[in-house]
N, C-alpha and C positions, 0 to 999 in steps of 0.2 A: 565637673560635668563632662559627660563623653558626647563628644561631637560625631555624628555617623555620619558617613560617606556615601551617599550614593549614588557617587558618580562613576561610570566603568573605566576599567584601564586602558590605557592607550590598545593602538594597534600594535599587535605584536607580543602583547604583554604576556606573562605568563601569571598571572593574576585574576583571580574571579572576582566579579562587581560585591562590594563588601557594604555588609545591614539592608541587604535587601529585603529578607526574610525574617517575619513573625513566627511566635507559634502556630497560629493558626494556619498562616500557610504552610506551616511543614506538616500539620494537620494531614491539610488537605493532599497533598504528594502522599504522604502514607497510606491514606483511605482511597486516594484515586490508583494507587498500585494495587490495593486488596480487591477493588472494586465489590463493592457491597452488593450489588443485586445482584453479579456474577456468581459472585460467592457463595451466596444465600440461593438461586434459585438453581446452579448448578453443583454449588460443594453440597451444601445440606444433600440433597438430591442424590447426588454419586454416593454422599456416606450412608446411606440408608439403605438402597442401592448393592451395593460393595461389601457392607459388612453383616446387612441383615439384623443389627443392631436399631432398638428406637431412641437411645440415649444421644441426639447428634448435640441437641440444644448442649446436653452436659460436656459434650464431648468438646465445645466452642469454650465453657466457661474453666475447664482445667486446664486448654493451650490457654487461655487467658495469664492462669495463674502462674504458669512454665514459666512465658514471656516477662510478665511482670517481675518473679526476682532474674530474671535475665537483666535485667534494665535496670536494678538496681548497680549492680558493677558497670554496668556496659557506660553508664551516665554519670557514675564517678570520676572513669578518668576520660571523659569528655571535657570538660573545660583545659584539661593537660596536655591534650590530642587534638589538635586542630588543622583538620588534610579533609580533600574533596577524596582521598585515598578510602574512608571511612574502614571497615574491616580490615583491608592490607594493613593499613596504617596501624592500629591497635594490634594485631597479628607481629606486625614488624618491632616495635617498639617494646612490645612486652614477651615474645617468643625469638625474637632475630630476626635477622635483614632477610635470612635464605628462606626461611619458613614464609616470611611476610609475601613474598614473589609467589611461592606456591597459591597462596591462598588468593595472591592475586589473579593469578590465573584461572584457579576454579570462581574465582565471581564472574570474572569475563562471560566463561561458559554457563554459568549459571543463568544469570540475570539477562545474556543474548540471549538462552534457551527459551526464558520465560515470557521477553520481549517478541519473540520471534512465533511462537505460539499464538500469543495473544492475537497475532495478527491474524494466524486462521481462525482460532475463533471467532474474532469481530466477522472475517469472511463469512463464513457459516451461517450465524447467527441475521447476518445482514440479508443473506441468502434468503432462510427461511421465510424471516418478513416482509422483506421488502423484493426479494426476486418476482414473486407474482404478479407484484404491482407493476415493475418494471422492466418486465418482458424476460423474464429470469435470463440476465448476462450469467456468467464463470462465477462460483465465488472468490475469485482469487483479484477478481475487477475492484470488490468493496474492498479488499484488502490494500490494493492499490491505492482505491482514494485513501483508507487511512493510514498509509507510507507516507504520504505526500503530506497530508498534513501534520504529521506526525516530524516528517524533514523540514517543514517550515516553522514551525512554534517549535523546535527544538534548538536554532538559534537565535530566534527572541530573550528577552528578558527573562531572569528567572522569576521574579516575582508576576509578568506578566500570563507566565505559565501556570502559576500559581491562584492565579483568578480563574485563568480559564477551569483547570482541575476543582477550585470551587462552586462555581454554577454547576457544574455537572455533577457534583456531588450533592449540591445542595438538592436539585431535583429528581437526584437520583431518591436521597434519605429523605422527601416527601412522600415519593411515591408507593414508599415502603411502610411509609407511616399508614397511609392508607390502605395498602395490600392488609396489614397487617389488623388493624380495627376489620376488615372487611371481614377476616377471615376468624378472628373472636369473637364477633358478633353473631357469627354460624359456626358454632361447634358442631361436632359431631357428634348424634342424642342429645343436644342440648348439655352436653356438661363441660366445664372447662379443665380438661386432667392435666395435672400435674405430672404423669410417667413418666415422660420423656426428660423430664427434670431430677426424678428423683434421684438423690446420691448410691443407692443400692443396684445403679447398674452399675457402678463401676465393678461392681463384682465377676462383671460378663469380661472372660479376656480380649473381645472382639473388638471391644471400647477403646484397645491399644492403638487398632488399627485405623478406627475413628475417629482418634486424637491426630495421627499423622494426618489421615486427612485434610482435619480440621486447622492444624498446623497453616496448610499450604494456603490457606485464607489470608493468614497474618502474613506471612511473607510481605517484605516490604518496610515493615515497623522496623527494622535495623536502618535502614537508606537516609534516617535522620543525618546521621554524619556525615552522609555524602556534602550535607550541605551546608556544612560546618563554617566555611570561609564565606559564605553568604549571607548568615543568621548573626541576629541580633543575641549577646550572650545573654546566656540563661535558659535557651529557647528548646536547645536537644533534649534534655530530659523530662521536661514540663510535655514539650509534643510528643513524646514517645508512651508516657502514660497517660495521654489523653486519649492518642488513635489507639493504645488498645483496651481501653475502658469503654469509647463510644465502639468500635469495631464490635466488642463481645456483647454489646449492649443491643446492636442490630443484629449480627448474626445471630445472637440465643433465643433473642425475643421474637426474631421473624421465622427462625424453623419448627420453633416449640407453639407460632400460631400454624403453622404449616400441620403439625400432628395432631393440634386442637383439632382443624376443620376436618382430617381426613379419617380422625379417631385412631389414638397410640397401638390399635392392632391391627392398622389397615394401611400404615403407612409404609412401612417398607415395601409392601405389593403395589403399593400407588405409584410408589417413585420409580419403583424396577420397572412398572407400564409405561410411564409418561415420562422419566426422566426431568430434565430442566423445565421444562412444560408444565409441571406440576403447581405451581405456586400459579400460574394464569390464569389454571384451570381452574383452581380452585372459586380463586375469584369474579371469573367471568361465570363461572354457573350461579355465584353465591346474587351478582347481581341484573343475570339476564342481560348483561350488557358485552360489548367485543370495545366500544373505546377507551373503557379505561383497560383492560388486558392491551389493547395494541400501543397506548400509551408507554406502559411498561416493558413491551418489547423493544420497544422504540431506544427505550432506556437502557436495556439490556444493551444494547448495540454503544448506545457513547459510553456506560461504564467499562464494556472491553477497549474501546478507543482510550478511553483517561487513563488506563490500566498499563497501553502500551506506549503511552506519550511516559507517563511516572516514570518506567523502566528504563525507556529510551532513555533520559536525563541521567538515570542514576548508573547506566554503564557508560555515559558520554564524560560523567565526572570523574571512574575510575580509567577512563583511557588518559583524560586531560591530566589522572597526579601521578600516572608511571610514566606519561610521555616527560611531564614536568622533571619527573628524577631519572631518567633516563635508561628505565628498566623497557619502556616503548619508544621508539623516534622520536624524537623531542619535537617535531611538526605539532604532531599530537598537544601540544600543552600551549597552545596560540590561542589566546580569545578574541573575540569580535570586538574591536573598539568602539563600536556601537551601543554594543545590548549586554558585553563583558559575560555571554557565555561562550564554554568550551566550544569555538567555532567546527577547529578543524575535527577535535576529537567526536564532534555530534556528526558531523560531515562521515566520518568512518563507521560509524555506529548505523545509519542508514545505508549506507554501503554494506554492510556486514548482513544488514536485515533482506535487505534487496537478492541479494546472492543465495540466501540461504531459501527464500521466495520462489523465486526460479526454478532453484534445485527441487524444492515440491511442485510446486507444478508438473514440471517436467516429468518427474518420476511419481506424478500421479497419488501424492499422501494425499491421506486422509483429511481434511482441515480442524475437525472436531477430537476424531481418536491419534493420530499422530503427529500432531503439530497441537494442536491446544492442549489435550490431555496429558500424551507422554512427554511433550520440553515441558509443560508445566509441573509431573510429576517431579523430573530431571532436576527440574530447578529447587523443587523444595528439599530434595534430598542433598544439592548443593549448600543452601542457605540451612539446613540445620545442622551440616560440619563446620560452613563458616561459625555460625554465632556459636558453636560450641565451644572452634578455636579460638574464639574472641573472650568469653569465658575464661579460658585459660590464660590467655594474656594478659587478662587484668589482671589476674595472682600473681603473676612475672614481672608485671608494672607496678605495681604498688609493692612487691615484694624487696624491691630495689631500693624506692625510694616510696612511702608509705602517703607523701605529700600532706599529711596532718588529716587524711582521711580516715573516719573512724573504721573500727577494725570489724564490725558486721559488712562494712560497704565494700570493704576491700577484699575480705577473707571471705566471711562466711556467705555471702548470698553469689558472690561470684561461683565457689566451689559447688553450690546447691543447685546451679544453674549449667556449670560442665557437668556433672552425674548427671542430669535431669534431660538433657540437650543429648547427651549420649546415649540416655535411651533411647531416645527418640529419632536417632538414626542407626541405631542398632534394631529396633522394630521396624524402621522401616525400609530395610534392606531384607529385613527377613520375609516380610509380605510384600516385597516389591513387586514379583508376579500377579498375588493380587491386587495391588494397588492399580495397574495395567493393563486388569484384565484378562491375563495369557495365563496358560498352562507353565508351571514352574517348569523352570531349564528352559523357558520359550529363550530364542537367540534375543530380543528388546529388552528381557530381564536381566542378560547377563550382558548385555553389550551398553545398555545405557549410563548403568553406573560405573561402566570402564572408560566413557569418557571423562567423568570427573578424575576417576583415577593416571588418564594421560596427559590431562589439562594440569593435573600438581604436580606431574614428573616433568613436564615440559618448563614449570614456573620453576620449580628447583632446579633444573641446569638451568636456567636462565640466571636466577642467582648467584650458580657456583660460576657460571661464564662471567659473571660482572666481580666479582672478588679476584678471579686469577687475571683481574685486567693485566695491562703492560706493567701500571706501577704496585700493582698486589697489597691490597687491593686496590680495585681498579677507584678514579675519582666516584663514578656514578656511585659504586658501590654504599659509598659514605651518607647517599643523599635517598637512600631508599628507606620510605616512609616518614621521611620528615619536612613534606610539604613547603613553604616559604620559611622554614626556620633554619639558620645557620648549619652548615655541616659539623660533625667532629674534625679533631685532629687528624690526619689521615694515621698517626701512632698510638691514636685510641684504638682499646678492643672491640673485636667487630660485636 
């Protein structure tokens, strides 16, 4: 009988509070990072929007089916991989130590990007609704409160964070329940069409660019392993093809009512008019009424809050397992002997966010187009090189050592899923201008994704610096991506 621990580690420790986490609660972390009404009343919105395409619903159900054989490899060698490192970690293990650091580093950038976004978002959006109400402060004020709260449930309990991300999910996937009968109960001429559904747009090559989109929704369903040393076994790949089964089951089903109400030939001009606002509208005209629309704005606002507390946690765990192997300060890898989350690491991560805060303000971004929009595009072009590379690693991991896993798990659906991920940042580099908005050659198109590219050059000398330590290689070196498990010999091959 396996006895579970849930009590945290001393002070000092470099250990996460262990079986704190169900699947359900990893559920929830994943669906509170995608944030569903965000997604739905702003992705659908932008991809309809942006590509001029009416297939978005289809466009939610084929990143469905990407991700799903993604997760078939990605969940095989989960039980064999056990790091808050998640990505680095399977990067490291199955591709090498130096590549693992690389990839380390574009999560950093990544996953701050997309945390650090959200925050204007929530600004914005907080703005819109609730600044009239009260005396419209800055929006950079609601951003503030949710820093703050965001820095205080970030070193709480993990499972304690895990309740909260579920109430607000759960109300959030009521209110959707609802948007959603409201607006199939009033189609547009009374019919309920299927267009937006049918498989024959895929034949529009536009659909390419509405999949990346669509993409940038899921983001997030990798973060399961962040929480690997907290969950109960069995749990990573159970929760990983749950949040993207319910995930495409709300996204498809709530943009494909969104094109019922507004009629599959009227909706791309709807969304390009009213943008995010779309789905409100629909609903507050369909029932003469403003409180259930401002209900759902309301909603709007804590799903970008759940969205930046998720991220927060899942870059506070990759600082807590480089600080842990010594690729960051090992400060970094201290948990709270209290609540046994990454104290200090969460402690730097709102640091990080705060700074980055400032520096817009100051310089007057955008909240909505250059902090929500472009760190979030930023970010999904980061997380579909990670999971590509992670792709690859399982072929390098099981390639070594096979672990008795059968040979579709290891071989075949991993490889189907680097091809497939590789498009999928090869298209979306290529429409990266319009993913953005700008004119191609604009300096945002060509400067954004040059950050990822100096965040993997920065994590490779970081690498090559911990290999040519004193003793060559250097101790840390040995202990990069393997979590609380024993180092090699320092005469093993690197």
């Amino acid at each position: 009988m396996r006895i579970h621990d849930h009590s945290p580690p001393a002070h000092g420790s470099t250990s996460l509070a262990r079986d704190r986490l169900g699947s359900t609660a990893l559920v929830f972390f994943v669906l509170g990072a995608a944030a569903p009404l965000a997604s739905t009343a702003g992705g659908a919105s932008t991809g309809w929007a942006v590509t001029g395409v009416t297939q978005i619903p289809l466009a939610f159900v084929v990143t469905a089916v990407l991700l799903l054989v993604f997760i078939v490899g990605y969940a095989a060698m989960s039980p064999h991989v056990t790091s808050a490192g998640a990505i680095y970690t399977y990067v490291s293990r199955g591709l090498g130590r130096i590549p693992g650091v690389g990839a380390a580093f574009v999560a950093l950038v990544s996953y701050s990007a997309m945390q650090v976004g959200l925050f204007g978002g929530t600004g914005a959006v907080a703005d819109g609704f609730l600044g009239p109400r009260l005396g419209n402060p800055p929006w950079w004020t609601y951003s503030a409160v949710a820093w703050v709260l965001v820095l205080i449930l970030g070193r709480l309990r993990v499972d304690f964070n895990g309740r909260v991300l579920g109430t607000l999910m759960a109300a959030e996937c009521l209110i959707m329940i609802v948007y959603d009968a409201v607006m199939l109960a009033h189609p547009h001429d009374g019919q309920l069409s299927t267009a937006t559904l049918a498989p024959s747009g895929l034949a529009n090559p536009a659909v390419s660019v509405a999949v990346v989109i669509a993409f940038t929704s899921f983001v997030g369903v990798e973060d399961t392993t962040n929480y690997s040393e907290e969950s109960r076994p069995g749990t990573i790949g159970r929760a990983m093809r749950v949040s993207v089964v319910l995930g495409t089951a709300v996204y498809a089903l709530s943009a494909w009512a969104i094109s019922v109400a507004t009629g599959p030939d009227h909706v791309v001009d709807d969304a390009r008019e009213q943008g995010a606002e779309l789905m409100f509208t629909l609903v507050g005209s369909s029932l003469g009424s403003t409180m259930i629309t401002d209900v759902g704005r309301l909603l709007f606002v804590t799903s970008l809050f759940a969205s930046c507390l998720a991220f927060h946690n899942t870059v506070a765990r990759y600082l807590f397992a480089l600080g842990r192997e010594g690729v960051l300060p090992r400060a970094l890898s201290v948990t709270s002997g209290r609540t046994g989350a990454p104290a200090n690491a969460s402690l730097c991560q709102s640091a990080i966010s705060a700074t980055v805060l400032l520096v817009a303000v100051a310089f007057g971004w955008d909240p909505l187009v250059q902090m929500f929009f472009w760190m979030g595009t930023l970010a999904g072009v980061g997380v579909a090189v990670l999971m590509c590379l992670a792709s690859v690693a399982v072929l390098g991991f099981f390639a070594r050592d096979p672990h008795g896993e059968p040979f579709a798990r290891r071989v075949v659906f991993p490889a189907l899923s680097a091809v497939s991920l590789g498009a999928v940042v090869v298209l979306t580099l290529d429409h990266y201008a319009t993913l953005l908005g700008v004119e191609p050659g604009a300096p945002a198109a060509r400067l954004l994704p040059g950050v990822l590219v100096l965040a993997a050059l920065l994590g490779l000398a970081r690498g090559v610096h911990l290999y040519l330590g004193r003793d060559r290689p250097g101790a840390a070196y040995h202990r990069i991506g393997l979590g609380n498990a024993t180092p090699p010999k320092e005469n093993e091959d690197a």
